[in-house]
C-alpha positions in Angstrom: -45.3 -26.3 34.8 -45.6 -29.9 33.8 -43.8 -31.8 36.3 -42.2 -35.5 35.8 -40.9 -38.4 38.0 -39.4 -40.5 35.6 -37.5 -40.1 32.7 -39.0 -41.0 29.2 -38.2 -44.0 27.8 -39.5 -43.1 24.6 -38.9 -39.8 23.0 -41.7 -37.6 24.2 -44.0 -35.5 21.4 -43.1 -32.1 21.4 -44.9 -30.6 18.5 -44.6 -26.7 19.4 -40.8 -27.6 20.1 -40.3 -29.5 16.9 -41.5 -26.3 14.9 -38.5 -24.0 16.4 -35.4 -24.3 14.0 -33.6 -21.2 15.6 -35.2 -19.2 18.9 -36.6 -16.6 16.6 -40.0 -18.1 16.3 -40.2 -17.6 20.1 -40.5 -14.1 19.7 -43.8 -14.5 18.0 -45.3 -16.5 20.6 -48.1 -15.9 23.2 -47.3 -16.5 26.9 -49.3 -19.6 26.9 -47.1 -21.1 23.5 -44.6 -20.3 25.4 -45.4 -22.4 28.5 -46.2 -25.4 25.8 -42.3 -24.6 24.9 -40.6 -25.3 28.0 -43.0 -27.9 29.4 -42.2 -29.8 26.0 -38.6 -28.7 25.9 -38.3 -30.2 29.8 -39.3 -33.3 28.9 -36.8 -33.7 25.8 -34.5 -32.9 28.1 -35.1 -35.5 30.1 -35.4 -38.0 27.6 -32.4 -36.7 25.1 -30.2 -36.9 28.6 -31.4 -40.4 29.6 -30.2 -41.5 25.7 -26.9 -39.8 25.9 -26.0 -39.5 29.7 -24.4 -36.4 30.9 -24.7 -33.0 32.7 -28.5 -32.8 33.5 -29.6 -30.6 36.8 -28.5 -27.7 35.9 -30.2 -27.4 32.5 -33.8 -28.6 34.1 -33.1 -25.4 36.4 -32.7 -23.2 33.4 -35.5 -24.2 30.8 -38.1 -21.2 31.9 -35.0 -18.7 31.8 -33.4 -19.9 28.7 -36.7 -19.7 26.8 -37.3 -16.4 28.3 -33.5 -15.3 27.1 -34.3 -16.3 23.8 -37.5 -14.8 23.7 -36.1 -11.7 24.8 -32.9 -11.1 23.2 -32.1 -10.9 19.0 -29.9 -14.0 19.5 -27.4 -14.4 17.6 -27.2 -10.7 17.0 -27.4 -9.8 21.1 -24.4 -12.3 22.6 -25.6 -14.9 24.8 -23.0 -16.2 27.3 -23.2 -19.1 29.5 -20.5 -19.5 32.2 -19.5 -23.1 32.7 -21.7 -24.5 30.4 -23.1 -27.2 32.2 -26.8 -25.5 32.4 -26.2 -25.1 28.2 -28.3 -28.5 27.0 -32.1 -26.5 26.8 -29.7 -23.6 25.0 -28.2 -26.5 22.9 -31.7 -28.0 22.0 -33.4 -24.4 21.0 -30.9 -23.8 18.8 -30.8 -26.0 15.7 -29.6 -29.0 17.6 -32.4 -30.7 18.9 -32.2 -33.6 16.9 -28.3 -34.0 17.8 -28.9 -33.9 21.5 -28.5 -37.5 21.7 -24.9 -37.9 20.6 -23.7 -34.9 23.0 -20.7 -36.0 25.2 -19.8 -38.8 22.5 -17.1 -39.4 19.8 -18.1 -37.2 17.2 -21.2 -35.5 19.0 -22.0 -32.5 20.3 -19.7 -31.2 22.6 -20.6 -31.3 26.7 -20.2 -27.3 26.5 -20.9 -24.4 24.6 -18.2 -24.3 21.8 -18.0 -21.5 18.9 -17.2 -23.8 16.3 -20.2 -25.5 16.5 -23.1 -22.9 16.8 -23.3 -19.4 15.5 -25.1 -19.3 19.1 -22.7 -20.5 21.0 -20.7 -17.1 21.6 -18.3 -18.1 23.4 -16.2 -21.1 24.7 -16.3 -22.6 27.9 -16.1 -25.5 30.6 -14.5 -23.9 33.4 -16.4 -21.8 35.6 -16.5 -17.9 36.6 -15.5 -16.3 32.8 -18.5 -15.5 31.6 -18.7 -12.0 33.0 -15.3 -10.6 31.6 -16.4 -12.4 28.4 -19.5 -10.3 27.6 -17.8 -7.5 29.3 -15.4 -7.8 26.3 -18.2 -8.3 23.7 -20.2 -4.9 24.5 -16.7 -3.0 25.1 -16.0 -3.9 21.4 -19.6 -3.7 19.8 -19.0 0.3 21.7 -15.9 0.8 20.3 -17.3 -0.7 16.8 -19.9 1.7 17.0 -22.6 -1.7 16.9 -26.2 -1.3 18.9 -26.3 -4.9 20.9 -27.1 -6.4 24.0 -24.8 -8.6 25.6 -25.9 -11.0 28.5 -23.9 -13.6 31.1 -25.3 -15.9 32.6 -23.6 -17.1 35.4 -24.4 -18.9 39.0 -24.0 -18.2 42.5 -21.2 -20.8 42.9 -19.5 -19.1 40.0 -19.3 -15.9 41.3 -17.7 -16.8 44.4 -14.3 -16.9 42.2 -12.6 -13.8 42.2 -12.6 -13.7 38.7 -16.0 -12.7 38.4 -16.0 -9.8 41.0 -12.9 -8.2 39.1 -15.1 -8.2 36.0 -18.2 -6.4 37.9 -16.1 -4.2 39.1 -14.8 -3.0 35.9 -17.8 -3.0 33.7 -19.4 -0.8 36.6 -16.7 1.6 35.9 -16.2 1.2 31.9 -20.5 1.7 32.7 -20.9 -0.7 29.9 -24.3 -1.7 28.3 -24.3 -5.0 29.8 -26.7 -7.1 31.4 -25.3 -10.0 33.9 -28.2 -12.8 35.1 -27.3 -14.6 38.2 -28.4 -17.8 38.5 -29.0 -18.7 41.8 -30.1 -21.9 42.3 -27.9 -23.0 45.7 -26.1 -20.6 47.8 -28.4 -17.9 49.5 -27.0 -14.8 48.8 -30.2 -13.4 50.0 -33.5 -14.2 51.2 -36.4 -14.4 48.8 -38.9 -12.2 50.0 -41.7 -13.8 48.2 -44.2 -11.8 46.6 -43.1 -8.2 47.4 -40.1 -9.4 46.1 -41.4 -10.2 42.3 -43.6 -6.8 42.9 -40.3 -4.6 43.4 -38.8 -6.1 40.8 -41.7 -5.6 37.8 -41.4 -1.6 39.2 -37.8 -1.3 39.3 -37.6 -2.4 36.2 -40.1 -0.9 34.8 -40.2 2.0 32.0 -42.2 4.6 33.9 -40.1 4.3 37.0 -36.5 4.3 35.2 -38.0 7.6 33.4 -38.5 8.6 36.6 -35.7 7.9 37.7 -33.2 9.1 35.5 -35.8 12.5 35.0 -35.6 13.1 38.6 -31.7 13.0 38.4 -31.3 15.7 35.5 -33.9 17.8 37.7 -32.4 17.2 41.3 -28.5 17.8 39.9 -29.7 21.6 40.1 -30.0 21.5 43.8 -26.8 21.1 46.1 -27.5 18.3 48.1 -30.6 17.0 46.9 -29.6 14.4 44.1 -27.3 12.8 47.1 -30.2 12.2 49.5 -32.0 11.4 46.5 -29.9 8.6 46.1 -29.6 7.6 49.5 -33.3 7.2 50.0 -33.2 5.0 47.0 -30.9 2.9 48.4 -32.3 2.6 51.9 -36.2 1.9 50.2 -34.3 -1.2 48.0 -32.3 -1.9 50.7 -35.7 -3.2 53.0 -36.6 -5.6 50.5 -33.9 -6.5 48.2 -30.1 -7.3 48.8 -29.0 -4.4 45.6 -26.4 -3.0 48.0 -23.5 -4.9 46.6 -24.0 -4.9 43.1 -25.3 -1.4 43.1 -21.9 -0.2 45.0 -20.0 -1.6 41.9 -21.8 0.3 39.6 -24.8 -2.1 38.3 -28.5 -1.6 38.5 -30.1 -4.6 40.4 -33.3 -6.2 40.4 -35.0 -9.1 41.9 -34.4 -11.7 43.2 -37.7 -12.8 41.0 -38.7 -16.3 40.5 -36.5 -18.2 37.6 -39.8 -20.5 37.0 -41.9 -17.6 36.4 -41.7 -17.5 33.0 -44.1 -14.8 32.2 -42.2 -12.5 34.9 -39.2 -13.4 33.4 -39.9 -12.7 30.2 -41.4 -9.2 30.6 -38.4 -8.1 33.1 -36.0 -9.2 30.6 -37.9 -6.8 28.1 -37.7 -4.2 30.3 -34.2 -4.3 31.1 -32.8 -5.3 27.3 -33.1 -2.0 26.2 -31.6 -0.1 29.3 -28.0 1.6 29.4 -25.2 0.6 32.0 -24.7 -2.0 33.7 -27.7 -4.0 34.6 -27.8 -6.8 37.0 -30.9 -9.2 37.0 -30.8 -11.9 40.4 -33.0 -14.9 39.4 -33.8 -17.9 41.7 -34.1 -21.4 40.3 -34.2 -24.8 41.1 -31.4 -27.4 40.0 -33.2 -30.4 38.8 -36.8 -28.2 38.4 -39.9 -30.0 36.5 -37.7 -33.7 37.2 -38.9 -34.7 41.3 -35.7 -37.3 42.2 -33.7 -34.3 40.9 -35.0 -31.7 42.7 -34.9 -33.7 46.2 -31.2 -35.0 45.2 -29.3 -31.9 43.1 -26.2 -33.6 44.1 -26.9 -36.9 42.8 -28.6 -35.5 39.7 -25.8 -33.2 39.1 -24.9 -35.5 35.9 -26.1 -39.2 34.7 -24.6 -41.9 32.9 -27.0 -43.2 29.9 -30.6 -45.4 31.0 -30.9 -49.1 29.5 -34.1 -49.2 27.3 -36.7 -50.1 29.5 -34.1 -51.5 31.7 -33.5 -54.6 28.9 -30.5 -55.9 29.0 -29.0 -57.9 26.3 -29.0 -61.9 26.8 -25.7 -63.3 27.3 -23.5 -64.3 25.1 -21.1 -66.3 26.7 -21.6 -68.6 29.9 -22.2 -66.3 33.4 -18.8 -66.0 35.0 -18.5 -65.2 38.6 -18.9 -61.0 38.4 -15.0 -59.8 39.8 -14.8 -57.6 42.7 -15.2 -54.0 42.0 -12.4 -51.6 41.8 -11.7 -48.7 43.5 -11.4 -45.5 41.8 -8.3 -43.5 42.1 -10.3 -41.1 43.5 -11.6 -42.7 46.4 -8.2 -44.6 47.4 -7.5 -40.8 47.7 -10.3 -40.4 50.0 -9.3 -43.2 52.0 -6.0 -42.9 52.4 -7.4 -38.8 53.5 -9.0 -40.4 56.2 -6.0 -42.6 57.2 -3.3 -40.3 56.9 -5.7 -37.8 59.4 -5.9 -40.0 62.2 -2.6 -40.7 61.9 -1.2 -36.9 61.6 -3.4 -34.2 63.6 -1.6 -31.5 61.2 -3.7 -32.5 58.4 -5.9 -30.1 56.7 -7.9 -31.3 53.7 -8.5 -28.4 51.0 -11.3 -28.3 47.7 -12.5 -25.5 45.6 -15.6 -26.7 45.5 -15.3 -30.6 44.7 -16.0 -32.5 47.6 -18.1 -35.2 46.2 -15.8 -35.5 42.8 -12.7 -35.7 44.8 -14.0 -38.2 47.3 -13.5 -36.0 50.3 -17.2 -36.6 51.1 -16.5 -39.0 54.0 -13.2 -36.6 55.3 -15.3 -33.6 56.1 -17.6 -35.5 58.0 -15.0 -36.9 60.2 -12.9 -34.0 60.0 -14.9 -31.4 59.6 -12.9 -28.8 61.5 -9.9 -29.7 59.3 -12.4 -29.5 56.1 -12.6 -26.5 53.8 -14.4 -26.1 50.9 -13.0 -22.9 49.3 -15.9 -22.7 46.9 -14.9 -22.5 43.2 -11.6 -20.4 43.9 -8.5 -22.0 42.8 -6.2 -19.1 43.6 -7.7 -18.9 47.0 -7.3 -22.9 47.7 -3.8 -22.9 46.9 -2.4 -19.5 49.2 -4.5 -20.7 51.9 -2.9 -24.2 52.0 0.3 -21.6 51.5 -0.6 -19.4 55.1 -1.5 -22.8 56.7 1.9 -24.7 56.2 3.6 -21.6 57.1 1.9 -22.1 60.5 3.3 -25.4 60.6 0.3 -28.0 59.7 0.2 -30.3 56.4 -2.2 -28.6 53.8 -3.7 -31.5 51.2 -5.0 -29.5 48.3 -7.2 -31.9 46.5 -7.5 -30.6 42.7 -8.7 -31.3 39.4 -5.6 -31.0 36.9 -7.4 -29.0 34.5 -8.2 -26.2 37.5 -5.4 -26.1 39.0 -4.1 -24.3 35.7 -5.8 -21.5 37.5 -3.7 -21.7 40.2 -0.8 -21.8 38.7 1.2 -18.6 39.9 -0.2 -19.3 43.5 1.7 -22.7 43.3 4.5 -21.0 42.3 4.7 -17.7 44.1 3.3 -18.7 47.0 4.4 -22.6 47.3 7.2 -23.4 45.5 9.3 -19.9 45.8 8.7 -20.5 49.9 9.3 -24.4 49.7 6.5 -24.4 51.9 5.2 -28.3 52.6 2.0 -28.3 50.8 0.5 -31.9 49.1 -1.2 -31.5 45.8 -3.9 -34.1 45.0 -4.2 -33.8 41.3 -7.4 -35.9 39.8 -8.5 -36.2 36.6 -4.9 -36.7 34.7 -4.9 -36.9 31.2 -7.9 -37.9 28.7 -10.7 -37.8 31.2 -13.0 -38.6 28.3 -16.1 -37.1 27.6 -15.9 -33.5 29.0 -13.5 -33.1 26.3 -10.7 -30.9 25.5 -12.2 -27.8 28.9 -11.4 -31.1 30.8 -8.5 -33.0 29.9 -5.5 -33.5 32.6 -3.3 -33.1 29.6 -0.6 -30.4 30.3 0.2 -30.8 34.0 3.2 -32.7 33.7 4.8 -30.2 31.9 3.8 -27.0 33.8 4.7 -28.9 37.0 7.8 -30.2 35.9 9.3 -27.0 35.0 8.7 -25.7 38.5 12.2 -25.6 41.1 11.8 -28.0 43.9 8.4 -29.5 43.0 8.5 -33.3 43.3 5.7 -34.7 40.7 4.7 -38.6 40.8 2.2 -40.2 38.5 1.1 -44.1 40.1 1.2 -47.3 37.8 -1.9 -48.5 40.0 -4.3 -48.1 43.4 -1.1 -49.4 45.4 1.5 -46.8 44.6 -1.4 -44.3 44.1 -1.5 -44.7 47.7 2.0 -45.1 48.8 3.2 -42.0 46.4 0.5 -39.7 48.7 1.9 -40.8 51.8 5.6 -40.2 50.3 4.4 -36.8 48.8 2.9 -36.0 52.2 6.2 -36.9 54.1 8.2 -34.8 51.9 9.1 -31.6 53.3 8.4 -29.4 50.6 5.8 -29.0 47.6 5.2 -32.5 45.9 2.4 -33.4 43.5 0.7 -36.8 43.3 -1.4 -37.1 39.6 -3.7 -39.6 38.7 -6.1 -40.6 36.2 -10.0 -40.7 36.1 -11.7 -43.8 36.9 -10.3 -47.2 38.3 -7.3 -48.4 38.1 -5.9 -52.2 36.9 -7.6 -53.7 40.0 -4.4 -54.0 42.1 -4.7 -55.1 46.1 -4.6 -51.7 48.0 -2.5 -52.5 51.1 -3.9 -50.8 54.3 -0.9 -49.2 55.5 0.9 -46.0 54.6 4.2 -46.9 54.1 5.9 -44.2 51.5 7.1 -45.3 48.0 10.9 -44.1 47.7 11.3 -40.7 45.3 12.9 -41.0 42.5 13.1 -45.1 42.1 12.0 -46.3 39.5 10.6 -50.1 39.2 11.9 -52.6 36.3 8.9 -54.7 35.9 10.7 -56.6 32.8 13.7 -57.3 31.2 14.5 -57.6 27.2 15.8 -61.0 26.0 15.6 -59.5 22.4 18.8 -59.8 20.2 21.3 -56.9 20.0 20.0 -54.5 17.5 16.8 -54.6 18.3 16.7 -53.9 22.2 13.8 -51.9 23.5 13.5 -50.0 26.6 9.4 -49.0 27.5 9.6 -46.3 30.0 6.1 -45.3 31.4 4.9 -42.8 33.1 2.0 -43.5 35.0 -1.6 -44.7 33.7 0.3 -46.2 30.3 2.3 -48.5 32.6 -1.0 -51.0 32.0 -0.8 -50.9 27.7 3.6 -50.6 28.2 3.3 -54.1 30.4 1.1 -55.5 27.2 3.5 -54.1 24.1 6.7 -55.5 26.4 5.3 -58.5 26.3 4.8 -58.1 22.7 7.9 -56.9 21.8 10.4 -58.9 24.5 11.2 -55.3 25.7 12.5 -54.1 28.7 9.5 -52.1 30.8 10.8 -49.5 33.4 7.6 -48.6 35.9 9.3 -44.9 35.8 6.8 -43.8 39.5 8.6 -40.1 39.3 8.7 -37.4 36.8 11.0 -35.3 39.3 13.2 -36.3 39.9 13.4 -38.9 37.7 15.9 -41.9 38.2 18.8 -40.7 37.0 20.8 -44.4 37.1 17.6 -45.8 35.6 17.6 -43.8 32.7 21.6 -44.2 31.9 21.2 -48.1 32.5 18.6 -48.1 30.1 19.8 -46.1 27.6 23.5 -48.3 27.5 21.4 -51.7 27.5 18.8 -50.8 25.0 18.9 -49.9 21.1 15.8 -47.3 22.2 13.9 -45.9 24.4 10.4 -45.5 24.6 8.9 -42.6 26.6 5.4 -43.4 27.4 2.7 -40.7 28.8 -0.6 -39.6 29.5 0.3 -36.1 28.9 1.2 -33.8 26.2 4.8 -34.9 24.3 5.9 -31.2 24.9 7.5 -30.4 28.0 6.9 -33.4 29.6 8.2 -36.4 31.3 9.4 -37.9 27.9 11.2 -34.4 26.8 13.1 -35.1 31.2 14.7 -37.7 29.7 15.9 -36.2 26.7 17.4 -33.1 28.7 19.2 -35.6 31.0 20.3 -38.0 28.0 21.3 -34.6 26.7 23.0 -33.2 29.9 24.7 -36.4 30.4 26.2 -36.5 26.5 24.4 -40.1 25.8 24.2 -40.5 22.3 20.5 -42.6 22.2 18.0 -43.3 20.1 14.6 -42.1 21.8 10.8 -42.5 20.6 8.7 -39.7 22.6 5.2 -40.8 23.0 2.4 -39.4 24.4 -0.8 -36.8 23.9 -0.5 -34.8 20.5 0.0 -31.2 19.7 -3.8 -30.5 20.0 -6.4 -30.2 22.0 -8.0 -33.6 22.3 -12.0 -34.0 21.3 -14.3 -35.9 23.3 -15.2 -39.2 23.6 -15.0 -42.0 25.3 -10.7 -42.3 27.6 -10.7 -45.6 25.6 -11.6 -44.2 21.9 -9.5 -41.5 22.8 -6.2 -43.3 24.0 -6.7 -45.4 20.3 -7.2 -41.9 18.6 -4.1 -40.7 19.9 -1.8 -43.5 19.2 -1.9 -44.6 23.1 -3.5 -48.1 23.6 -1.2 -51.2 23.3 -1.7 -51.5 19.3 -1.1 -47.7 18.5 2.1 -48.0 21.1 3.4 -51.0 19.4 2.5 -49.8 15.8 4.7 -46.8 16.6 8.1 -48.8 17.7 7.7 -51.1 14.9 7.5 -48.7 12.4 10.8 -46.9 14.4 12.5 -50.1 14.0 11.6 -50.8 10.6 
């Protein structure tokens, strides 16, 4: 294995990769072409990732495996399934889009994850974690029922089968016994101990063609003797037990080998031909690396975990205009959330600070150091995360359930079985609100409004800046019940955070401007949220009113009404899908209140969102200042 400690600045020449259109040529190779493949398709790695930026340890773990896969499997005949997607990029390059790797994660590019619409390869759709197993479980249940001879292989990683998703899925295709093979990735969590060498040793014999002959002949002979095929069995078990965790996975029905070496490429390779062909369940435990072949990535996984886009040879272009004096950074929403963790902690004892498994992207990274007893990292199990904050607040302490909006979908009957239907005083976090950019649509924060809103006795509040980002957790906190705080990606306007934790009031909304337009043409912005920066722009415009709106529930009733008599329309503004959410509140109330108005919904369209850049996107969708003031004018006429 060629090893590297810098990225290439240059695009590196790859002339045994260059010659591979589709992974079918791979199956042609010799072992040592197909060391020249991954060594070369390592290094375009590295160098199509430093062009592009984007999701990059995972896929140096992979390379060895995925070429083996390839190699091994009659992709895309066999079904190839990659949970998460974020170890997909070497998958991505040996399949037709080399050459495209460059524009992955941007506006019209290849998408961050696998996607079906863009690869006959790509078998199935992902970006969140822990599906791939009931996926392929589905594939090979219909290519059975279909009558179809295929393999069908997940590939999924340790972290992603700590969700309970993936156990319910073993647990079925070991009782469906479905021809299915399931990888496991483990390139983190011990599981189990590598054994070394005797390890890789088992492995080539259990999955080897003259031991499964004998062991499947020794069944059909021992089934004639009472008692014999049972100890049979259990002496199995107890000889693979010594030297290989199988006990678990062999319990729910699955044959397991390893763990062998996932940088072994020529013991990958010929276990994977081995087991392609076999019936049942199989289960193959491979251990890997994040960040393998790239040094700084292997000593810092973390860190590596994804990368923004290298400058050229570190060039940077000469200025343009005269050097002004470079402005204080701003904080990201994110960590004004970790800080005001920390504060709100010392300050409360009854604190508890929850994650499924995103410390570091939630900022709780300086919280569980000095808290660590009041830290919990659930692993990726949303369900989990939100019942246990549920069984803590029933015990009286204040559960902070710090969540990504798109995964807390997945929690979505726990919050309201377990939560909401008790009232029980639980805080929910939510990050990445609306367009979060260029994950794309796996990713977007765009439908929490309205699955929160909908929800009894759930208090929802979306900040204009750092400030009330701030002030609304404290107020969600101090509310005794459920209450949600959502917040964007990214930094906010650059507003002064105050240090204390004074609460913002619920359900107040703030008039940041007042109309001096002529009767007739009377505008009323009302934002929700992150557009409260383009509304303060177009009011300015326009000479329109601008209501900083703070709560989606309960929204300002008085507000609202006032508005709606003083204004010729109103202008709902959000980062958040026009169905169901804050706009359509203030139509039901106009509605419940019989107030004949004229109203302009505006926010996130009927469809999923592409990826790109939050800014690109926000003009895409009608959302930036221009598109917001285009829209009124043309409703005025």
């Amino acid at each position: 294995m060629k090893l590297f400690d810098e990225i290439p600045a240059e695009r590196p020449a790859t002339p045994l990769l260059d010659t591979l259109d589709t992974p079918a040529a791979l199956r042609a190779m010799s072992t040592a072409q197909l060391a020249q493949v991954a060594d070369e398709l390592r290094a375009y790695l590295l160098y199509s990732v430093g062009v592009s930026g984007g999701h990059f340890g995972a896929g140096l773990g992979v390379v060895e495996l995925t070429v083996a896969l390839h190699q091994a499997l009659e992709t895309p005949h066999d079904r190839l399934v990659w949970d998460v997607g974020h170890q997909a990029y070497p998958h991505k390059i040996l399949t037709g889009r080399r050459e495209a790797m460059p524009s992955i994660r941007h506006h019209g590019g290849l998408a961050a994850f696998p996607r079906r619409a863009e690869s006959e390869y790509d078998t199935f759709g992902v970006g969140h974690s822990s599906t791939s197993i009931s996926a392929a479980l589905g594939m090979a249940l219909a290519a059975r029922a279909r009558g179809e001879t295929r393999r069908t292989c997940a590939v999924i990683g340790d972290g992603a089968l700590t969700a309970g998703m993936a156990f319910e899925a073993l647990a079925h295709a070991g009782h469906v016994d479905a021809n299915l093979l399931v990888v496991l990735n483990d390139n983190e969590m011990s599981i189990s101990e590598n054994v070394g060498g005797i390890a890789s040793y088992l492995a080539r014999i259990l999955s080897s063609k003259p031991y499964l002959t004998v062991r499947e002949g020794s069944k059909k002979v021992l089934s004639h003797l009472p008692g014999a095929l049972e100890l049979a069995r259990r002496t199995e078990e107890h000889m693979k037990g010594m030297v290989s965790p199988a006990t678990l996975f062999e319990e729910m029905g699955f044959n397991y080998i390893g763990p062998i070496d996932g940088h072994d490429l020529p013991l990958l390779v010929q276990t994977l031909r081995n087991l392609r062909d076999l019936e049942g369940p199989q289960f193959l435990h491979v251990k890997t690396r994040k960040g393998r072949g790239f040094l700084p990535a292997e000593a810092d996984p973390i860190g590596y975990h994804a990368i923004t886009k290298l400058e050229k040879n570190g060039e940077v272009p000469p200025p343009l205009k005269p050097v002004k004096k470079p402005a204080a950074p701003r904080k990201k929403y994110c960590n004004v959330f970790g800080d005001w963790l920390c504060d709100m902690a010392a300050a409360d004892e009854r604190l508890i600070g929850i994650t499924p498994a995103m410390r570091e992207g939630s900022d709780l990274v300086r919280f569980s150091r000095e808290y660590p007893e009041r830290y919990f990292d659930v692993a990726i199990a949303e369900q989990h995360a939100v019942t246990l904050a549920a069984g803590m607040a029933c015990e009286g302490m204040k559960p902070v359930v710090a969540i990504y909006s798109t995964f807390l979908q997945r929690g979505y009957d726990q919050l309201i079985h377990d939560v909401a239907v008790q009232d029980l005083d639980v805080t929910f976090a939510i990050d990445r609100a609306g367009l979060v950019g260029e994950d794309g649509p796996t990713h977007h924060g765009s439908l929490d409004l309205s699955f929160l809103r909908c929800v009894p006795g759930l208090v929802v509040l979306a900040p204009a800046d750092e400030a009330e980002c701030r002030a609304m957790l404290s107020a969600a906190y101090r509310h005794s019940g459920p209450a949600a705080v959502r917040y964007p990606r990214g930094t906010g306007p650059g507003v002064t955070i105050p240090a204390h934790l004074e609460p913002i009031a619920i359900g107040q909304a703030e008039t940041r401007r007042d109309s001096g337009a002529d009767a007739g043409r009377r505008v009323a912005l009302l934002a929700f949220g992150s557009l409260n920066t383009p509304a303060a722009e177009v009011a300015q415009r326009l000479d329109a009113s601008h209501l900083n709106m703070r709560s989606i529930k309960p929204l300002d009733r008085e507000a609202v009404l006032a508005a709606a008599a003083g204004h010729d329309l109103l202008v709902t503004l959000e980062e958040n899908v026009v169905a169901g959410g804050a706009g359509s509140a203030v139509n039901e109330l106009l509605a419940a209140e019989g107030v004949q108005a004229t109203v302009l919904n505006l926010g996130l369209p009927d469809a999923y969102v592409e990826h790109g850049k939050p800014a690109e996107l926000l003009a895409e969708c009608g959302l930036d200042a221009e598109g917001i003031e285009a829209a009124i004018r043309a409703r005025l006429g």
